[in-house]
C-alpha positions in Angstrom: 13.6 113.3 58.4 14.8 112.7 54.9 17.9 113.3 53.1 18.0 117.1 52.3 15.3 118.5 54.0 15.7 120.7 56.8 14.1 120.1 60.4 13.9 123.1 63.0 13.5 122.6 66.9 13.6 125.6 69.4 16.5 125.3 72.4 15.1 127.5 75.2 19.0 128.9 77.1 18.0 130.2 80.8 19.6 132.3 82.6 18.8 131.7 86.4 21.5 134.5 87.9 21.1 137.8 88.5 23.5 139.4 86.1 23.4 139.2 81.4 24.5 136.0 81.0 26.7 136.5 77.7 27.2 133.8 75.1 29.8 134.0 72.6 28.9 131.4 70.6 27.3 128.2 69.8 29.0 125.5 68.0 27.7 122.2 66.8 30.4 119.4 65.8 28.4 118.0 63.2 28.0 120.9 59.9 24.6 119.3 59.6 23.0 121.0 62.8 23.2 125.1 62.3 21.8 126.9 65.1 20.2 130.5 64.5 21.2 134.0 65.6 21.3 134.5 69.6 21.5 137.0 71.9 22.7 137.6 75.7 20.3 136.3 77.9 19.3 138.7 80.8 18.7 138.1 84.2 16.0 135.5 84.8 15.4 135.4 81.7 15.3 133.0 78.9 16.3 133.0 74.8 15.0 130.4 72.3 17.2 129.8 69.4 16.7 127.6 66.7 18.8 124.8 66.0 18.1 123.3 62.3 19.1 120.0 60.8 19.7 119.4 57.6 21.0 115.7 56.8 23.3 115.0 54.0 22.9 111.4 54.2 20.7 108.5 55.9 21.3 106.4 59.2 21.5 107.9 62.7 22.7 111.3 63.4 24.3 112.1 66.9 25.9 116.0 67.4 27.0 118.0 70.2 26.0 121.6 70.6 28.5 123.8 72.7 27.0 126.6 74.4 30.4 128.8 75.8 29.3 131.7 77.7 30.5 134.1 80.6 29.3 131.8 82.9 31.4 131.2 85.7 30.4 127.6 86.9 29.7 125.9 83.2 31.6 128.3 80.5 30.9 125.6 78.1 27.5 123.9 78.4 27.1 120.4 76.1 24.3 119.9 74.8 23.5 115.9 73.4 21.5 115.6 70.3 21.1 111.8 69.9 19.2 109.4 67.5 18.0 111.7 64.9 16.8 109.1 62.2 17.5 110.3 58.3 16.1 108.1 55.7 15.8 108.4 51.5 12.5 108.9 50.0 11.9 106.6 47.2 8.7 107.1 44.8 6.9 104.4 43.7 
């Protein structure tokens, strides 16, 4: 990835219970990673958000997505983004 240009993956969230699983939000500690608009997830059921990285500078990235939801047994899932690799482009 280089310095300034942006780089989308998909995060699929499943929801294996049997009631609207219902996230409040998603946080990333790093301002480079945004993540895209979500919704609740329903019953069985999956969402696939967007998470995008834009780099502001070269060397390793490492972030932390926080997924906190209504979830009774993980109310805030983590979520390790590690060894993202940013480089400049030079022309000849």
């Amino acid at each position: 990835v280089a310095v300034g240009s942006p780089l989308g993956k998909n995060l699929d969230i499943h929801n294996d219970g049997n009631t609207v699983l219902q996230i409040s939000d998603i946080i990333a500690n790093d301002p480079q990673f945004t993540v895209s608009p979500f919704t609740n997830v329903n019953p069985f059921s999956k969402i696939t958000v967007v998470v995008q990285f834009t780099p502001s500078s070269a060397g390793q990235k490492d972030a932390v997505l926080a997924v906190v939801s209504d979830d009774p047994d993980e109310p805030v899932l983590k979520i390790y983004v590690l060894h993202f690799q940013v480089h400049y482009l030079t022309h000849p």
